[in-house]
N, C-alpha and C positions, 0 to 999 in steps of 0.2 A: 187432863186430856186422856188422859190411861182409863182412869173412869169413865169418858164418854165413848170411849173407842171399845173396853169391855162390855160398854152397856149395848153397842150397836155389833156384839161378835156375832150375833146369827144372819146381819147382814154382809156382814166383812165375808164373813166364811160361804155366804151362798155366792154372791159375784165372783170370789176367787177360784169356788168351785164350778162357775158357771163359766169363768176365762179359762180355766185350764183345761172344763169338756168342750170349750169350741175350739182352742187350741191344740187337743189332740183331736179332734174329729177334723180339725184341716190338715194335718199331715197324713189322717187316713184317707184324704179326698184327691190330697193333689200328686200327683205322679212322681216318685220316688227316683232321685238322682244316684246313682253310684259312678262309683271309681275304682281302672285299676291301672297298675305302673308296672314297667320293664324299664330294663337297665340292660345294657350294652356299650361291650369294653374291646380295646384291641385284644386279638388274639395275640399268642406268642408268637416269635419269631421264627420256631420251628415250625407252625401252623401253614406259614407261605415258605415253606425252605423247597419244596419241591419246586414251584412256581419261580423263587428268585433264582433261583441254581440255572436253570433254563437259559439266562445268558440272553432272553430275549426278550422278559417281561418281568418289571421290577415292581413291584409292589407293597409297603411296608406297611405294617399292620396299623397303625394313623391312618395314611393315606385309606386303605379299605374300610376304616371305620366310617373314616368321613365321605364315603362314596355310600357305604349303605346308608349312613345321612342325609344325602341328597337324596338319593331314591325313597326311602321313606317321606321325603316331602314335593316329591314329584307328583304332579297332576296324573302324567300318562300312569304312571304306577299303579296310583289310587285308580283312575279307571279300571285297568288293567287285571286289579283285586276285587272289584266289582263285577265282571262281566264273570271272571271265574269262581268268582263265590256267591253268585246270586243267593243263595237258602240262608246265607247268615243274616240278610237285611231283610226279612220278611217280615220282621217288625218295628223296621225302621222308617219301610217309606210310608208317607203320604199319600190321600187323595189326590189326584191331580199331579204330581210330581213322579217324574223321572226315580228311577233306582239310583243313576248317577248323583243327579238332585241330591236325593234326599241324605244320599252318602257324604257328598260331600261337604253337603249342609253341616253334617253330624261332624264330620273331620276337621272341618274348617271352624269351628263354636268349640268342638270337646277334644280334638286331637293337641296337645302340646308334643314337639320333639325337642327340648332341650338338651346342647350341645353345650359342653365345659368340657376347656381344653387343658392341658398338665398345666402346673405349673414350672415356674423358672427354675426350682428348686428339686422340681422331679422327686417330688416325695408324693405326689398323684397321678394319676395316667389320665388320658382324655376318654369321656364315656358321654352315652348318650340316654339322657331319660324321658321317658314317653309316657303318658299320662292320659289316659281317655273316661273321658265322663260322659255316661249315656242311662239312659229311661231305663227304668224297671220294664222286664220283659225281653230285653238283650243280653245276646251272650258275649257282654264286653269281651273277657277272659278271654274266648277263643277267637274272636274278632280281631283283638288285639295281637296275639303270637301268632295266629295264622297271619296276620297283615306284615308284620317283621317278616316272620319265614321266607313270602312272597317274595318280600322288597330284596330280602338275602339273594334268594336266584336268580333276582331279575339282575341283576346285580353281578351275582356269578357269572350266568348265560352272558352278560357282556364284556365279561371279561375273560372268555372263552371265545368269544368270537373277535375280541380284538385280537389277540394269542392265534387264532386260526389266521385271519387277512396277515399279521405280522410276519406267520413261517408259510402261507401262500406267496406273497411276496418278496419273502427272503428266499423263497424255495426257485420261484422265477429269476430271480437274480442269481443265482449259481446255476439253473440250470444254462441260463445266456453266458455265463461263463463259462460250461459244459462246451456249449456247440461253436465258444468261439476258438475255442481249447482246436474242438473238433477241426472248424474250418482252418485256423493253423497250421494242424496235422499233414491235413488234405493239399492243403498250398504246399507246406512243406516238400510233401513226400512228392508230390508232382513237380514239384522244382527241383529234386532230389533226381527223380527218373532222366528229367530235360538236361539238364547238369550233365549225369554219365552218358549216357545216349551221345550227345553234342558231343562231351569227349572224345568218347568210340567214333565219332565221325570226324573230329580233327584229327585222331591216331591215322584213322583209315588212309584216310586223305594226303596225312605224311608220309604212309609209310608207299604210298599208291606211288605219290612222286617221287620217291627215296628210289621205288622199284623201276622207274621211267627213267630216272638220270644215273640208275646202275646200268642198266640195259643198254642206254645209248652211249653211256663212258663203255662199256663191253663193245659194242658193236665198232667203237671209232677205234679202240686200241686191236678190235682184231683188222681192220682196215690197214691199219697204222701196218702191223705186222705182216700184212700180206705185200705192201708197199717195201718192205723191208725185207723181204723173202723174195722178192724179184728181181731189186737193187743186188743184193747176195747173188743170187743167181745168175746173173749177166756178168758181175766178178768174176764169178766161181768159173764159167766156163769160158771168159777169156783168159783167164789165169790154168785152165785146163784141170781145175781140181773138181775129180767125180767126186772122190770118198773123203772123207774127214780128216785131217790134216791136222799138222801145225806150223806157225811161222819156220821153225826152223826141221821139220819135217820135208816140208816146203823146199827148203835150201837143200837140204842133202840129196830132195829127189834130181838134182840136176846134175850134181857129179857122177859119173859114170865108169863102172869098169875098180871100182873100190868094191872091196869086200865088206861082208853085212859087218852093221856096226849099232848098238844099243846106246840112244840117248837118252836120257832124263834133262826133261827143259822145266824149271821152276823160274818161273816169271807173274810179277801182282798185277800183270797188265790183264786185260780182259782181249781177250783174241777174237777180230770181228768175225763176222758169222759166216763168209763167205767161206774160211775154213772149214764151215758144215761137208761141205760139197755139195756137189750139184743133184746128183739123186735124192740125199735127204732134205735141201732145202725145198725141191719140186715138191716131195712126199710132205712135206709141210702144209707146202700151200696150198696143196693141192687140198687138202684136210681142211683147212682152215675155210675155201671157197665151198665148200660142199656144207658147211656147216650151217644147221640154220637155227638155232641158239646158246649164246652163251651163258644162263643162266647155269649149266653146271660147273662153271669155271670159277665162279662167286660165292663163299658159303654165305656171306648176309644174304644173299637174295633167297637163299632157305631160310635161313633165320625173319625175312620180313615175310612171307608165305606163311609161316607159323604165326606169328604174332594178328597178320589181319583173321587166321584163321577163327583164332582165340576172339576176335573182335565180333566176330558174327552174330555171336551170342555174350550179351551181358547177365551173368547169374545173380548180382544183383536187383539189377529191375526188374529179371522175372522173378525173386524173391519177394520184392517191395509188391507187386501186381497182386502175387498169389495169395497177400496176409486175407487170412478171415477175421479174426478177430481182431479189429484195430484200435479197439477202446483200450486195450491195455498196453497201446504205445503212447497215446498221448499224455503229453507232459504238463506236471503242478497240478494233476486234475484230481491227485490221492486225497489233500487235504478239502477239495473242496465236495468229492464222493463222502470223505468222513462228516462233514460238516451237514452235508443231507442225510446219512443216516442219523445225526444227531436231533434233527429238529422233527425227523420222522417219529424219534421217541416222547419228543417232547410235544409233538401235535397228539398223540394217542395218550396224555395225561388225561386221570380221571380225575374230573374237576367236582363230583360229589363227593368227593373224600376232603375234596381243601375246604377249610372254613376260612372264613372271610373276618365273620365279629365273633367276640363271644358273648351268649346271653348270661349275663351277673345273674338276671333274676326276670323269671317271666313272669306273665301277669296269670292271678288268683284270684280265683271268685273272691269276691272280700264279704266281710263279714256283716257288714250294713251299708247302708245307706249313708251316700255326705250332705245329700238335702232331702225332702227335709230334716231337719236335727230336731227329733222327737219329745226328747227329756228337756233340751234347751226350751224349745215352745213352750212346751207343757209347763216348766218353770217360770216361765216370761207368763206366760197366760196368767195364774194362779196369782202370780208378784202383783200384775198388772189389775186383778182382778181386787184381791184384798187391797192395794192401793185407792182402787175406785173406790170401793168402800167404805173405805176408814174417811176416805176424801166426804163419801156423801152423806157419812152421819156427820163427820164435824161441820160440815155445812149443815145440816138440817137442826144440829145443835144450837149453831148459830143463829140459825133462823127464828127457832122457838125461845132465846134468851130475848131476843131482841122485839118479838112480839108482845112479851112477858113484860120488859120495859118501857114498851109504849103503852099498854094497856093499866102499869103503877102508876104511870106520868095522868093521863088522864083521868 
């Protein structure tokens, strides 16, 4: 067989040379596949420390890996990368097809996003690898990380704006505790005012009838007194005593024709009044009937003069009236003023500074082509071609032994 196979090598070697020039003249015919991969890791923990420290948006570096994951495999996304990068697919679309189309075509056929998450053992971290194969004449490469970067912001941008609605809403919510602070205040202090006021007018008012039922207790007891100064009086002058007297004053004026004589009368009785006599108890009364008030005869009725005086004006309501600034009397409002400047710091976070993933490894023009596989062909052609060969001399050897033998026989 070695024999027949050396004897047929200029055919052997023309077919395998003839499979292995159609063989590479079809991979120089048909449109050349390539590929390129990125890789994407969580970030560290300091990455999102400004972000978690915020007290109002939590985020761990998983969780945003696997958020740029979804967005990378989101449709609006991919739209979203297409409308704003129209120049990179100008060799992508088709006759008759949409840019979307033909994008998505490509995404959907050549886009792998491969998600592997840690293991149990945490001796790996969870990443995500992306794999696009596209026609010669694309610039996968920039296709590729411009398409990540996108998905990053769009990504970011929403988690900026959930962070905004979250301290819009938080910020509403203290401010309604602000004004109910406020209306408290305002109730307060107005029930504050009503309170002393109403005081001031229950003082008033007792002190009005305090000054009514002194006056008319004045007025009865000087009545009283004057009833008692004329009872005296009618005494005094049927007992004949003009001048001031005393019981036993009295007695000795009727002995007569005795020489003068000095007593001392000490007696714990009180000596009625008719003793006055009669000119001064008239000069009494006569005082007492002319008089037309006795509030000088009472020192409380100066002392309640004074005091409604004092009521006229309350110095605290006109202080409580006159406050300008009243934001810094109301109460518990410190911690929740701190709590709005805090989210005012954290609303003005610069969110192109946070990174969300980190990229391991972006994607690089690569160095050839994955279809077609040039050297592979070209080896299969050549194999395939010397096999034909070797195939059609041993048949044709066969053919002519066998000729050979029927042509002996006859």
């Amino acid at each position: 067989m070695s024999k027949l196979i050396w004897q047929g090598r200029r055919l052997i070697l023309l077919l395998g040379t003839l499979f292995g020039l159609s063989a590479y003249a079809y991979t120089r015919l048909i449109t050349s596949e390539y590929q390129v991969t990125s890789v994407l890791r969580p970030v560290a923990l300091n990455a999102l420390d400004a972000l978690n420290r915020s007290g109002v948006y939590t985020l761990p570096p998983d969780k945003a890996l696997t958020r740029v994951g979804s967005a990378l495999e989101s449709y609006g996304v991919r739209s979203g990368f297409i409308r704003a990068n129209q120049a990179l697919f100008s060799n992508v679309q088709r006759p008759g097809v949409t840019m979307e189309q033909s994008f998505e075509s490509l995404i959907r056929s050549s886009l792998k996003v491969i998600t592997s998450a840690p293991d149990k053992a945490g001796f790996s971290s969870a990443l995500i690898h992306l794999e696009l194969s596209y026609p010669e004449g694309v610039d996968g490469a920039r296709i590729l990380n411009s398409f990540v970067e996108y998905a990053i912001e769009v990504e970011r941008k929403k988690i900026e704006a959930d962070l905004n609605i979250i301290i819009e809403n938080r910020l509403a919510e203290l401010g309604d505790s602000i004004d109910a602070a406020r209306t408290e205040y305002d109730v307060s202090k107005q029930a504050r005012i009503a309170i002393l006021l109403e005081n001031d007018a229950v003082q008033r008012s007792q002190l009005q009838d305090e000054l009514v039922a002194l006056r008319k207790q004045l007025r009865v007891g000087r009545m009283d007194r004057i009833a008692q100064l004329k009872e005296a009086i009618d005494i005094a002058q049927s007992l004949g005593i003009q001048k001031p007297t005393t019981p036993s004053g009295l007695a000795e004026s009727s002995r007569v024709g005795e020489g003068p004589t000095m007593y001392t009368e000490i007696n714990n009785q009180q000596i009625p009044l008719y003793f006055m006599g009669v000119e001064i108890l008239k000069a009494e009364r006569s005082a007492l009937l002319k008089r037309n008030s006795d509030d000088f005869t009472e020192a409380r009725i100066a002392h309640i003069a004074r005091e409604m005086w004092m009521l006229q004006n309350n110095r605290e309501v006109e202080v409580l009236e006159r406050r300008e600034n009243e934001e810094v009397f109301l109460s518990g409002v410190q911690p929740i003023r701190a709590e709005i400047a805090r989210l005012g710091k954290v609303g003005s976070l610069e969110f192109s500074s946070i990174q969300l993933v980190s990229v391991d490894r972006k994607a690089l023009e690569p160095l050839g082509p994955i279809k077609p596989k040039m050297n592979l062909l070209v080896l299969l052609g050549v194999v395939f071609g010397t096999a034909t060969g070797a195939l059609i001399v041993l048949i044709r050897n066969s053919m002519a032994a066998r000729r050979v033998e029927s042509l002996g026989g006859g």
